[in-house]
Backbone as CSV, one residue per row, in Angstrom:
resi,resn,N_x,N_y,N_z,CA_x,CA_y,CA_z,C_x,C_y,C_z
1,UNK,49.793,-24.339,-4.849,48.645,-25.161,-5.209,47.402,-24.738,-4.425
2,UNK,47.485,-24.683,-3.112,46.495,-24.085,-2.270,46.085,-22.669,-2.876
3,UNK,46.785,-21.852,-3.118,46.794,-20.367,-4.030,45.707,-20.299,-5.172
4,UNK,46.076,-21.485,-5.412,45.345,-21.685,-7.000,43.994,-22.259,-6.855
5,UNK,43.421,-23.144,-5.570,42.267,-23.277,-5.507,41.560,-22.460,-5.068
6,UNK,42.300,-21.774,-3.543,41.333,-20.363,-3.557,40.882,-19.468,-4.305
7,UNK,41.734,-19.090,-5.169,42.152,-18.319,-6.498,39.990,-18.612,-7.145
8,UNK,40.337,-19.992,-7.809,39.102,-21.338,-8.562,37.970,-20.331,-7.518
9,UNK,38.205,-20.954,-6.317,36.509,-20.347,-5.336,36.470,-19.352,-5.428
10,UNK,36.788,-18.449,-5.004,36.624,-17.082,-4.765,35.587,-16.402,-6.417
11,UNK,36.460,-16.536,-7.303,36.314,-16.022,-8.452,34.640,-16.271,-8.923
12,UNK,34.500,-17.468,-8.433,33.105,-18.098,-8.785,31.911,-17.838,-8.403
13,UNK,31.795,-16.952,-7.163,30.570,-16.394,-5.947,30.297,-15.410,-6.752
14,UNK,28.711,-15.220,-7.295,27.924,-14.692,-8.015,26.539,-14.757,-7.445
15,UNK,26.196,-13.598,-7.600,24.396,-13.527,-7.064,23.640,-13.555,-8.303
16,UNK,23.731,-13.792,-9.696,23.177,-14.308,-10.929,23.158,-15.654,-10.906
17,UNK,21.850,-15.960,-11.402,21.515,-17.309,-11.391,21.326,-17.743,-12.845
18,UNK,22.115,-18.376,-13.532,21.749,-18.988,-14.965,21.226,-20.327,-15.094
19,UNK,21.120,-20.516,-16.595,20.597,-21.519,-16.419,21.109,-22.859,-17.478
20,UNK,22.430,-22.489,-17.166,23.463,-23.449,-18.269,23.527,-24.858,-17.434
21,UNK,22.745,-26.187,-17.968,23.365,-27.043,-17.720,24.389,-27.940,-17.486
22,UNK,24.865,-28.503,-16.479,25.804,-29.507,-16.436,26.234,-30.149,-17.516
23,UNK,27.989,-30.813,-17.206,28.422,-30.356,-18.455,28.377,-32.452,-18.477
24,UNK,28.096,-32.484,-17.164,28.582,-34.326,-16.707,26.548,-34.664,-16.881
25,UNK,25.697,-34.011,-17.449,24.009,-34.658,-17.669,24.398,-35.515,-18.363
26,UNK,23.422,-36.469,-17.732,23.304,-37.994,-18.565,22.968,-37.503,-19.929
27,UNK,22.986,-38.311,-21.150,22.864,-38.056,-22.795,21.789,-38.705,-22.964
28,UNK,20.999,-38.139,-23.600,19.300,-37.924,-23.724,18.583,-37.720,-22.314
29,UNK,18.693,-36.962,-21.591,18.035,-36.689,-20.732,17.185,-35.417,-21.207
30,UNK,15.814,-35.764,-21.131,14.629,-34.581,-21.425,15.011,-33.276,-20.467
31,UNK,15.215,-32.623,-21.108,15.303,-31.105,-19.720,13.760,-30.551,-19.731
32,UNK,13.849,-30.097,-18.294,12.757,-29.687,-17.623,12.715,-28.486,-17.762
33,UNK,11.508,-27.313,-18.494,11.341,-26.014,-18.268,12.179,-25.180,-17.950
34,UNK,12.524,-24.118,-17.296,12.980,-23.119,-16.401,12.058,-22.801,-15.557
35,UNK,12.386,-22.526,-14.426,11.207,-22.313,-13.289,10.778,-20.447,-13.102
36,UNK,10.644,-20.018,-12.720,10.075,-18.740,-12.881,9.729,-18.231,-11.531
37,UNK,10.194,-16.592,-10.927,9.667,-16.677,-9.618,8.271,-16.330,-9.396
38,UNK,7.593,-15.821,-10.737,6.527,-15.458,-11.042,5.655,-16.557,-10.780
39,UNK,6.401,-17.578,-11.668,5.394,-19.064,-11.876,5.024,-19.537,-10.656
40,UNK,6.105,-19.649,-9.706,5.856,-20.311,-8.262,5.533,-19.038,-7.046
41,UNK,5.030,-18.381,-7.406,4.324,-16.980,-6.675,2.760,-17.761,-7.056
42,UNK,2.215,-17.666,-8.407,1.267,-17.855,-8.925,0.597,-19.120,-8.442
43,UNK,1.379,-20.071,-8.677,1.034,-21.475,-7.926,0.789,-21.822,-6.426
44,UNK,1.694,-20.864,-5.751,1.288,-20.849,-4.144,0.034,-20.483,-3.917
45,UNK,-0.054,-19.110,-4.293,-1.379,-18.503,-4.148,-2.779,-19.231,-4.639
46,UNK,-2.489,-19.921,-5.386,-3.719,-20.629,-6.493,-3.732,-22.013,-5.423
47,UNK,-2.817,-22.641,-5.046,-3.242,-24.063,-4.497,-2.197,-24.453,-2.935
48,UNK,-1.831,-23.532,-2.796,-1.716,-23.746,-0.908,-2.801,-24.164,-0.622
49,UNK,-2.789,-25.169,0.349,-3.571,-25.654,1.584,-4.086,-24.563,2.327
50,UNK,-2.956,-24.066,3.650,-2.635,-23.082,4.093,-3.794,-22.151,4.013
51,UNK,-3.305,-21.372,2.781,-3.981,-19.815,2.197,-6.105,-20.281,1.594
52,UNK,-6.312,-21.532,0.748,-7.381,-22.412,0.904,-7.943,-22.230,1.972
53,UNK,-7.369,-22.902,3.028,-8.063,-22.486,4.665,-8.127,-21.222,5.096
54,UNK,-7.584,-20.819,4.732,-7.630,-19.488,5.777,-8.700,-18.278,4.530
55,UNK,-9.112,-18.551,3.467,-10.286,-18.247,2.425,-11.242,-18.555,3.010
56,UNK,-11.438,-19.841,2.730,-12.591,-20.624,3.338,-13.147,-20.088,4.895
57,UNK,-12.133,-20.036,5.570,-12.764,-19.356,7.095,-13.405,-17.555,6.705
58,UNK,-12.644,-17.150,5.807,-12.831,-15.644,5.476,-14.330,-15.586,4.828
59,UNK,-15.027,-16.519,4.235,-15.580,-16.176,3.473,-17.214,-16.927,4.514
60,UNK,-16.656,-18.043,5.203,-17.781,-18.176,6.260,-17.943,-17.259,6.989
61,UNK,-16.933,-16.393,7.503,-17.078,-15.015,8.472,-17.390,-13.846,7.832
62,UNK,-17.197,-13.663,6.520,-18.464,-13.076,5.658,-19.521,-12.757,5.363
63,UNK,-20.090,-14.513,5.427,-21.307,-14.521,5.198,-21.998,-14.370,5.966
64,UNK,-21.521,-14.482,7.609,-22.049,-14.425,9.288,-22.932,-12.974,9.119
65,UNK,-22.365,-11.765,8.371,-22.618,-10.321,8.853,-23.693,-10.008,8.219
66,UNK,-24.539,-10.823,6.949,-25.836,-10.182,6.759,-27.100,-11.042,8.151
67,UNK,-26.767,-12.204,8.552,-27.207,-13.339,9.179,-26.985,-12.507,10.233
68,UNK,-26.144,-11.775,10.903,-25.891,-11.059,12.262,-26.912,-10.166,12.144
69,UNK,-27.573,-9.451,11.121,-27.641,-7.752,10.631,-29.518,-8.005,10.687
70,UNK,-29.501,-9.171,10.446,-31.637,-10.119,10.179,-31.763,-9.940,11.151
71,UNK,-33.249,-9.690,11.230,-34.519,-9.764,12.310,-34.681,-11.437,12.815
72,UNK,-34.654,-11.449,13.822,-35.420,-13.071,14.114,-36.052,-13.397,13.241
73,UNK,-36.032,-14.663,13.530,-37.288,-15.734,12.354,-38.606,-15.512,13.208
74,UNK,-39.805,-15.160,12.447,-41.135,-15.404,12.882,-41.128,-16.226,13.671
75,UNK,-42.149,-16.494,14.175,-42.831,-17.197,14.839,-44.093,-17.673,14.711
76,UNK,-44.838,-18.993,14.558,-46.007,-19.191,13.607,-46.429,-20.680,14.340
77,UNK,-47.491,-20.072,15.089,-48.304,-21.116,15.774,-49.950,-21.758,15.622
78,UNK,-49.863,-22.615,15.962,-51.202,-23.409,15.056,-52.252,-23.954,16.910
79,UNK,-53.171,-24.028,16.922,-54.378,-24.900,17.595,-55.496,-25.285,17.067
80,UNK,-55.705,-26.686,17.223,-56.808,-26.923,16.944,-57.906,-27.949,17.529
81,UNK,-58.941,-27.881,18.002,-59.561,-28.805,18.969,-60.771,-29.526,18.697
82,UNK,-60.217,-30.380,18.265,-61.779,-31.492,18.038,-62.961,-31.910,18.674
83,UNK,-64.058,-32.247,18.307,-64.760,-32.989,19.404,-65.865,-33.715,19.171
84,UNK,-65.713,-34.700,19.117,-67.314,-35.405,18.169,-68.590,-35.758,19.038
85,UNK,-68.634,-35.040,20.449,-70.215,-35.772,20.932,-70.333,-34.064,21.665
86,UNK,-70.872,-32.859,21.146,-71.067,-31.350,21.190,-71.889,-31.072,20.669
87,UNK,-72.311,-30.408,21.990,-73.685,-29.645,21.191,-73.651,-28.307,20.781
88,UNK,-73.186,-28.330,19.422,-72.705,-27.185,19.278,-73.112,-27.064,17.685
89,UNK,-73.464,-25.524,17.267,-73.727,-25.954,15.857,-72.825,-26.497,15.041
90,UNK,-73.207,-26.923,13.583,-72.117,-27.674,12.623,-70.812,-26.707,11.970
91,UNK,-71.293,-25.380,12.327,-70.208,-24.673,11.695,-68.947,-24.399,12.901
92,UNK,-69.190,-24.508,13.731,-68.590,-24.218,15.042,-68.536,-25.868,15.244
93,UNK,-68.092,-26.437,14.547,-67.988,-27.814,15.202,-66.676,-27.846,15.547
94,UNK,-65.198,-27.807,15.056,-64.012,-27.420,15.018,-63.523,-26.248,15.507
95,UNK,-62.303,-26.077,16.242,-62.295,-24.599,16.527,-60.624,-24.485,16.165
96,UNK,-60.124,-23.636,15.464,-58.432,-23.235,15.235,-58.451,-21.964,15.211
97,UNK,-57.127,-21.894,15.338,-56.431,-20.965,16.244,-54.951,-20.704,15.227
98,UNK,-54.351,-19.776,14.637,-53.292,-19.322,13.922,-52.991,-18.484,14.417
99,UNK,-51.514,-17.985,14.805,-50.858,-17.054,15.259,-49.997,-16.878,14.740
100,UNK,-48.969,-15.370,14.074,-47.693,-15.204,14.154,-47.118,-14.039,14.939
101,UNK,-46.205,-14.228,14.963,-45.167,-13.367,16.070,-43.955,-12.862,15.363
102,UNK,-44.027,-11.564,15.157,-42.236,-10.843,14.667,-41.941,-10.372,15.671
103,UNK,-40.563,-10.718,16.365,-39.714,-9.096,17.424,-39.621,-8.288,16.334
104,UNK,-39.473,-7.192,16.578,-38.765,-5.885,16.215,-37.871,-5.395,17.076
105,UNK,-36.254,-5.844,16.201,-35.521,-4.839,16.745,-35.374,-3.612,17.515
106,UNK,-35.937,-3.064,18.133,-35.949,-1.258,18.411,-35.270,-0.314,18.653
107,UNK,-34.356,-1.585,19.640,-32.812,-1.338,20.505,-31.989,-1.854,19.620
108,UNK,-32.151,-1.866,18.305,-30.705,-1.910,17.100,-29.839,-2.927,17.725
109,UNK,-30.242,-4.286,18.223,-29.404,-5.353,18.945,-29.180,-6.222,17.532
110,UNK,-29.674,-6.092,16.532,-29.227,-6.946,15.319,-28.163,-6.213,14.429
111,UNK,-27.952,-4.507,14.532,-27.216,-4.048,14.219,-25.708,-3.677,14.842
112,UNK,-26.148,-3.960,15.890,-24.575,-3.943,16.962,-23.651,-5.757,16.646
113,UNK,-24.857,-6.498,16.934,-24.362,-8.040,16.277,-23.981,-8.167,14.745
114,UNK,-24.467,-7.241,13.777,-23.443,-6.807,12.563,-22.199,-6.047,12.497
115,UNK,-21.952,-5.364,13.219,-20.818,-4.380,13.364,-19.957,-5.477,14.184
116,UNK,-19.991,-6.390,15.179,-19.329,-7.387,15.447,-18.986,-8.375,14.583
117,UNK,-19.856,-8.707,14.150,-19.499,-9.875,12.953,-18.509,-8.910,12.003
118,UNK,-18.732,-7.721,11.547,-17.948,-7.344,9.813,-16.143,-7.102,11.236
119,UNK,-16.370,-6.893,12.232,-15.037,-6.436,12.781,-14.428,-8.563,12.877
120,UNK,-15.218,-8.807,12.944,-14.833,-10.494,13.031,-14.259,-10.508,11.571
121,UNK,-14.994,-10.706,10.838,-14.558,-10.702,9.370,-13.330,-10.580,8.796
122,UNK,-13.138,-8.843,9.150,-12.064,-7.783,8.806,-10.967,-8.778,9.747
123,UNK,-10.702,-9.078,10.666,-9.834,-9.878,11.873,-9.520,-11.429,10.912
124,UNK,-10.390,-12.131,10.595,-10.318,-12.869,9.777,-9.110,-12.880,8.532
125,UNK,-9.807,-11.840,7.264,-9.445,-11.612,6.421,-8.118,-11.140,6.371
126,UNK,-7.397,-10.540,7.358,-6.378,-9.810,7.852,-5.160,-11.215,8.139
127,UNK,-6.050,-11.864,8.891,-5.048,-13.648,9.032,-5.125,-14.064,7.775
128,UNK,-5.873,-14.117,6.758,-5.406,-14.537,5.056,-4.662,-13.902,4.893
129,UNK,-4.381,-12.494,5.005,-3.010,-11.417,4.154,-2.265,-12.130,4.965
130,UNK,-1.755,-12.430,6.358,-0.881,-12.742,6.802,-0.036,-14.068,6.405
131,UNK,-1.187,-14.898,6.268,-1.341,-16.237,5.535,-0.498,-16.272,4.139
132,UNK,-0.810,-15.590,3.507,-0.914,-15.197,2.067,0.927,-14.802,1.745
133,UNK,1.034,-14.004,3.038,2.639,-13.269,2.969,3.262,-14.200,3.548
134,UNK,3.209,-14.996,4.485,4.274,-15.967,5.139,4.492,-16.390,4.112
135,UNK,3.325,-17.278,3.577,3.731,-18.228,2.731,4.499,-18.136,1.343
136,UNK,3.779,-16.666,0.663,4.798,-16.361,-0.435,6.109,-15.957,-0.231
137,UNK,6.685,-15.583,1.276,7.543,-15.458,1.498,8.410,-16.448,2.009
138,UNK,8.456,-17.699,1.999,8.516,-18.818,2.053,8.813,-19.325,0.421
139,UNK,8.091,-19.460,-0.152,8.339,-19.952,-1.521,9.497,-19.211,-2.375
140,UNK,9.503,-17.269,-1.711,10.250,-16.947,-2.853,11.719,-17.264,-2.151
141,UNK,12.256,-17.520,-0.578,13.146,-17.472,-0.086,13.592,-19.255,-0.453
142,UNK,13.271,-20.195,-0.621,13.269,-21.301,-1.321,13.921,-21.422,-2.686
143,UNK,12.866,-20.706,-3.524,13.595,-20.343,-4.855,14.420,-19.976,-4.665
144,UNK,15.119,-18.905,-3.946,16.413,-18.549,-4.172,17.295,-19.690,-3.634
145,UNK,17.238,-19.946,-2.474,18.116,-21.123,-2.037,18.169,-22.514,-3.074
146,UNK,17.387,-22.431,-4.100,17.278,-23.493,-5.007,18.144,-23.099,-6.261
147,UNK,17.902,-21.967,-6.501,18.562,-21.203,-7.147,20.199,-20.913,-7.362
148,UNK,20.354,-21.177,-6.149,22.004,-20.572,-5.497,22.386,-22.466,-5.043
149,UNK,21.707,-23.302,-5.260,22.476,-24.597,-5.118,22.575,-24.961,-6.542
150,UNK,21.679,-24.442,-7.503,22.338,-24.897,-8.638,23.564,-23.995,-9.664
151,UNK,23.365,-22.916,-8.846,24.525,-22.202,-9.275,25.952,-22.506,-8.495
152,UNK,25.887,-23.074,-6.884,27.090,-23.778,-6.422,26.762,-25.212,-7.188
153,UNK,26.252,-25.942,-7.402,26.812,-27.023,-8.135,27.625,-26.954,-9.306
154,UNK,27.097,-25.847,-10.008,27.722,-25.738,-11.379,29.053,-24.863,-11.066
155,UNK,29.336,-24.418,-10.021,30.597,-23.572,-9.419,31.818,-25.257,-9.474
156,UNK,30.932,-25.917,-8.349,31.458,-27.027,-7.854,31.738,-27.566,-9.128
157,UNK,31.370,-28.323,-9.740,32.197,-28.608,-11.119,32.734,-28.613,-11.872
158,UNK,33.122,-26.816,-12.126,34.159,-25.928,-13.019,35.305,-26.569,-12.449
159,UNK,35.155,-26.231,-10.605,35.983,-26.327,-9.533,36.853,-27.694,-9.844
160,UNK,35.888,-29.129,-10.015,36.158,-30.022,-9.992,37.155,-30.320,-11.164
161,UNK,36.378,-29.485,-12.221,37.452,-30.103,-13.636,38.583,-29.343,-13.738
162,UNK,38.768,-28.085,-12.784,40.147,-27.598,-12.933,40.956,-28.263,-12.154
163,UNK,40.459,-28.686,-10.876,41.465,-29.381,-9.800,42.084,-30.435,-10.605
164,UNK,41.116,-32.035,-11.239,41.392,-32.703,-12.019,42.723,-32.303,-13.135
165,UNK,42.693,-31.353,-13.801,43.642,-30.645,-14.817,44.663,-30.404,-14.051
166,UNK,44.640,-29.728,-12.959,45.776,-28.983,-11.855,46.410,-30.492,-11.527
167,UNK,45.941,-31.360,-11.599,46.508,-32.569,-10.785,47.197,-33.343,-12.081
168,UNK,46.558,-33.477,-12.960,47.074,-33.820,-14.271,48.235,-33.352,-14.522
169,UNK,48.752,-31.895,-14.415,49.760,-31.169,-14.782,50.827,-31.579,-13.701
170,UNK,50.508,-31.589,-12.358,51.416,-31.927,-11.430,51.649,-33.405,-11.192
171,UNK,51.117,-34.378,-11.858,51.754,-35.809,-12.429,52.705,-35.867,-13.392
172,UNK,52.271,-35.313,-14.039,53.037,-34.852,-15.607,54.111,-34.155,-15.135
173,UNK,54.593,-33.429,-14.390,55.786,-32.755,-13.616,56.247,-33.619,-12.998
174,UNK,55.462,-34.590,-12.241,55.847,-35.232,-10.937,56.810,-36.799,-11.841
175,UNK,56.460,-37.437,-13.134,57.068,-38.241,-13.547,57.776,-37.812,-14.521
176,UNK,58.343,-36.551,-14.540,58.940,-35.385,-15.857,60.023,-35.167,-14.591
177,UNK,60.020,-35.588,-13.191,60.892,-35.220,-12.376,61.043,-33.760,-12.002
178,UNK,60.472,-32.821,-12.462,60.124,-31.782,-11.891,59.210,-31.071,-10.766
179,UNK,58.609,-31.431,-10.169,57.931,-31.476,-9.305,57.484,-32.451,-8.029
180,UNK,57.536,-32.535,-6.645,57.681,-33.732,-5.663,55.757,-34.043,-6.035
181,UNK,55.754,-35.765,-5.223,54.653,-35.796,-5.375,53.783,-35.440,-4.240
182,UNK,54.387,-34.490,-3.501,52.861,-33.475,-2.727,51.910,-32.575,-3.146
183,UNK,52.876,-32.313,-4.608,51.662,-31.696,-4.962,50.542,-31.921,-5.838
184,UNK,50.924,-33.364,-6.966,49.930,-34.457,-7.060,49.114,-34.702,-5.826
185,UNK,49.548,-34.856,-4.702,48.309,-35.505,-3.764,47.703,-34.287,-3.092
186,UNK,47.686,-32.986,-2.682,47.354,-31.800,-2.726,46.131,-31.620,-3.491
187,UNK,46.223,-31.662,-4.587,45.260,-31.615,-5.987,44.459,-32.453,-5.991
188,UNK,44.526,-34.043,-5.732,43.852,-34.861,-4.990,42.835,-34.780,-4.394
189,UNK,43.448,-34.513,-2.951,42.508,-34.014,-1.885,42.299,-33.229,-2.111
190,UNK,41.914,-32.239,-2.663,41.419,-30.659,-2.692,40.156,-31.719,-3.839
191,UNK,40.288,-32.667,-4.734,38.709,-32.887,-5.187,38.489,-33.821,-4.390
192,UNK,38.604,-34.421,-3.989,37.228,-35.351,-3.173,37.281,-34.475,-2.489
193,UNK,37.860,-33.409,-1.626,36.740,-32.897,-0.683,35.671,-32.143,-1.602
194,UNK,36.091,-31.384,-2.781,35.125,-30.671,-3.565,34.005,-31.753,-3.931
195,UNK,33.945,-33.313,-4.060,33.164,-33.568,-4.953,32.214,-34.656,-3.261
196,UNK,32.700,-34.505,-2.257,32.371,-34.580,-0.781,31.117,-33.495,-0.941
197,UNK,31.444,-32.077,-1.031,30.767,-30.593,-1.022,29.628,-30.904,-1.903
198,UNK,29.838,-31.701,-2.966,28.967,-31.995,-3.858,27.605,-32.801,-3.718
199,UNK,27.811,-33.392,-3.133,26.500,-34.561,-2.340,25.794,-33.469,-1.113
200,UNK,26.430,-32.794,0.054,25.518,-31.650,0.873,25.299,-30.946,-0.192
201,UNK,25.449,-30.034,-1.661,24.669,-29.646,-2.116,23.471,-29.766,-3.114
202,UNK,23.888,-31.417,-3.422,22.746,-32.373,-4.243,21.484,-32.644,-3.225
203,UNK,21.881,-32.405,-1.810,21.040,-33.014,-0.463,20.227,-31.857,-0.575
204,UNK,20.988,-30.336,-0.795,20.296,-29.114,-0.486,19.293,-28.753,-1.364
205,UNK,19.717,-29.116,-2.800,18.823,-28.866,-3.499,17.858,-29.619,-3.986
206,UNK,17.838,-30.767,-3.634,16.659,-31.938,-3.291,15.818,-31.531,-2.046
207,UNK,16.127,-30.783,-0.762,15.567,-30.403,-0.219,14.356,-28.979,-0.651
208,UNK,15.157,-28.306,-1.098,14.684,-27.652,-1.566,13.528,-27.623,-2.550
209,UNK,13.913,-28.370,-3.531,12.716,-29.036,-4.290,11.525,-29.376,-3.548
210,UNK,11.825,-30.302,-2.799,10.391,-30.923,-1.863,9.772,-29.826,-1.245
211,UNK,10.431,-28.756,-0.820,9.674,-27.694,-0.043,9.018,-26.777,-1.442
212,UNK,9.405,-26.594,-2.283,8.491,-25.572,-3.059,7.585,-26.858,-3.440
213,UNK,7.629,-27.828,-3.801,6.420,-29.072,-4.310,5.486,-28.567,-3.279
214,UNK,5.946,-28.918,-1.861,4.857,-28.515,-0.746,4.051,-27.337,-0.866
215,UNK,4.935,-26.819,-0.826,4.254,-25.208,-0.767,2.982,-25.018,-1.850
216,UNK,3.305,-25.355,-3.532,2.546,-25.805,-4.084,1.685,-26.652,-4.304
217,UNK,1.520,-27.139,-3.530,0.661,-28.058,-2.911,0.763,-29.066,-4.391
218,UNK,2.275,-29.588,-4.639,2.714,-30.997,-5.513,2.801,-32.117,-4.571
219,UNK,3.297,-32.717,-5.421,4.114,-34.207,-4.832,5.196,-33.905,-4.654
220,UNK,5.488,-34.331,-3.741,7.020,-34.026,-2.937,8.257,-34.188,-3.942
221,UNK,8.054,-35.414,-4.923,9.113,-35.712,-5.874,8.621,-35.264,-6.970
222,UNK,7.925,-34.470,-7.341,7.643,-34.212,-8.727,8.205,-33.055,-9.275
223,UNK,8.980,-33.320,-10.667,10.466,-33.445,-11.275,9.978,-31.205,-11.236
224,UNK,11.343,-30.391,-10.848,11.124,-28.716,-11.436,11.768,-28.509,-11.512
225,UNK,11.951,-27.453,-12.421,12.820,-26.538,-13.754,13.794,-26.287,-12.900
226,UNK,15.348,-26.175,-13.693,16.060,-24.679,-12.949,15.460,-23.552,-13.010
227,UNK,15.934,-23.033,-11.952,15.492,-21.358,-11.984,15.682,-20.565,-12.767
228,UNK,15.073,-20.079,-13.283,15.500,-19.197,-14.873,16.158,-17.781,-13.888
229,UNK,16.776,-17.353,-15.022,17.920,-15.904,-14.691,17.188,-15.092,-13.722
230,UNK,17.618,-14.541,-12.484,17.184,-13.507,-11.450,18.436,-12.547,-11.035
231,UNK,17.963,-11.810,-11.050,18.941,-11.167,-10.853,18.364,-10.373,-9.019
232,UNK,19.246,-10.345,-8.249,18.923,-9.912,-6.936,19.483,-8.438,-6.849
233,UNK,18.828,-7.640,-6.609,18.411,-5.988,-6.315,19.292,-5.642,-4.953
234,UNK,19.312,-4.728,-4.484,19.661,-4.605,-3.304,18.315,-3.395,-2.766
235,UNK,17.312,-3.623,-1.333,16.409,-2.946,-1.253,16.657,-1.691,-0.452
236,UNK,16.016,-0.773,-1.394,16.140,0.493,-0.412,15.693,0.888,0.416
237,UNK,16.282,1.202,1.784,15.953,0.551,3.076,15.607,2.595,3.822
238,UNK,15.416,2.948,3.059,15.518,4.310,3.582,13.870,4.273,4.416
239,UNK,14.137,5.040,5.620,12.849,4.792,6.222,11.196,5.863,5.962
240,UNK,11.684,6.714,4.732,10.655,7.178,4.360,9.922,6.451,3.553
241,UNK,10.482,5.134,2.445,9.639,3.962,1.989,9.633,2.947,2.901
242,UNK,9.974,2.904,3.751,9.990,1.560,4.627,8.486,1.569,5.773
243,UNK,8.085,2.881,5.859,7.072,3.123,6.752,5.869,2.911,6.265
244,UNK,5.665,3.574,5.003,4.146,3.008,4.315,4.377,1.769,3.896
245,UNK,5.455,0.762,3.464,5.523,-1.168,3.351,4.869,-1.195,4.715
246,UNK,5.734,-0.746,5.822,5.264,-1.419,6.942,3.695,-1.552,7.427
247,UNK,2.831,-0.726,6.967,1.759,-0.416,7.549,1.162,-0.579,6.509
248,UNK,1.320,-1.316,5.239,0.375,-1.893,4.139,0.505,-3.171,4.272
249,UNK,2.190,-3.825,4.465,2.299,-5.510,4.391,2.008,-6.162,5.430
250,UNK,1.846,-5.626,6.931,2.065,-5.779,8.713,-0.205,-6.244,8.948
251,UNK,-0.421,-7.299,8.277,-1.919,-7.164,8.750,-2.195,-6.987,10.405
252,UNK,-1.011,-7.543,11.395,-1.266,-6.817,12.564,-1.465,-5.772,13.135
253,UNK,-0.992,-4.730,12.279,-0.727,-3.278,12.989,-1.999,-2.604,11.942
């Protein structure tokens, strides 16, 4: 009996993710989309918080480098002096005074304060790529873990309705007098612990949910697709492609 459940698990561990519903869904329940890793790539990038902020700072440290690169503001001064008991003729009765004032750069001190600002910038913009990659790397490692709980749930249930059957058969033996009843209760316990397994992975993939909502900057409970079909690659790790990733995806280095 033990033989036969390992037998059930083993057989079932798959890195394909489908998208066949449960066989125990409530009746009329609306199904939700398929989710897409494309779709929730697209959505991070478009409405993270996160990646938002770290734009927004990029694009004020932007705008710093023509403002670094300007001449001072003029300077523009006024006098004027009244006087009503002067003996002075009527055209000269009033006297003003207008001045303006430009520095001129000479010593290129507005152009060294540009070359600081665009290296500010570039430093900036470099924390968005970084920004940009945590986070999509975050969302797509999610999906998969969302992915792979609804493919162990639907494992877990095959699991469940064979144990159920396996236990069926060994009642049916067990009052046919062919069989003791250990191995009715064997079959037993082998599902509640499976349907035990079942709630940590209803927990996991409710977790999961809330973290891609986040990431997408949703509502924590707001209802998403199974994961539509992915199929997982294995990456080629050879270090003549691994050196130019490193030094295109790495905004530190």
């Amino acid at each position: 009996m033990k033989t036969t459940y390992l037998l059930l698990l083993s057989t079932t561990l798959t890195f394909t993710f489908g998208t066949e519903p449960f066989a125990d869904a409530a009746e009329g329940e609306v199904s939700t989309p398929s989710l897409s890793l494309g779709e929730v790539t697209r959505a991070v990038l478009a409405n993270n918080p996160a990646i938002k902020e770290a734009l927004q700072k990029w694009n004020a440290a932007n705008a710093r480098v023509p403002q670094a690169a300007a001449w001072d503001d003029p300077k523009i001064s006024g006098e004027s002096r009244v006087r009503r008991y002067v003996s002075v003729p009527p055209n000269a009765f009033m006297d003003q005074i207008v001045s303006v004032e430009q520095v001129v750069p000479i010593t290129g001190k507005n152009l060294a304060r540009a070359r600081i600002a665009t290296a500010e910038a570039l430093s900036v913009y470099e924390q968005v790529r970084r920004q940009q990659l945590d986070t999509i790397t975050a969302a797509r490692a999610s999906f998969f873990r969302l992915a792979n709980a609804y493919e162990q749930l639907d494992i877990n249930h095959k699991n469940v309705g064979s144990l159920k059957q396996i236990a069926d058969i060994s009642r049916a033996k067990y009052e046919a007098g062919t069989q003791s009843a250990a191995g009715v209760l064997v079959a037993e316990t082998d599902t509640s612990k499976l349907l035990e397994a079942r709630r940590d992975l209803e927990r996991q993939l409710s977790d999961e949910q809330s973290r891609l909502n986040q990431l997408m900057n949703r509502d924590a409970f707001a209802p998403l697709g199974e994961p539509a079909t992915a199929t997982i690659r294995p990456p080629d790790l050879s270090s003549t492609q691994l050196r130019p990733l490193l030094l295109t995806h790495r905004p530190e280095i």
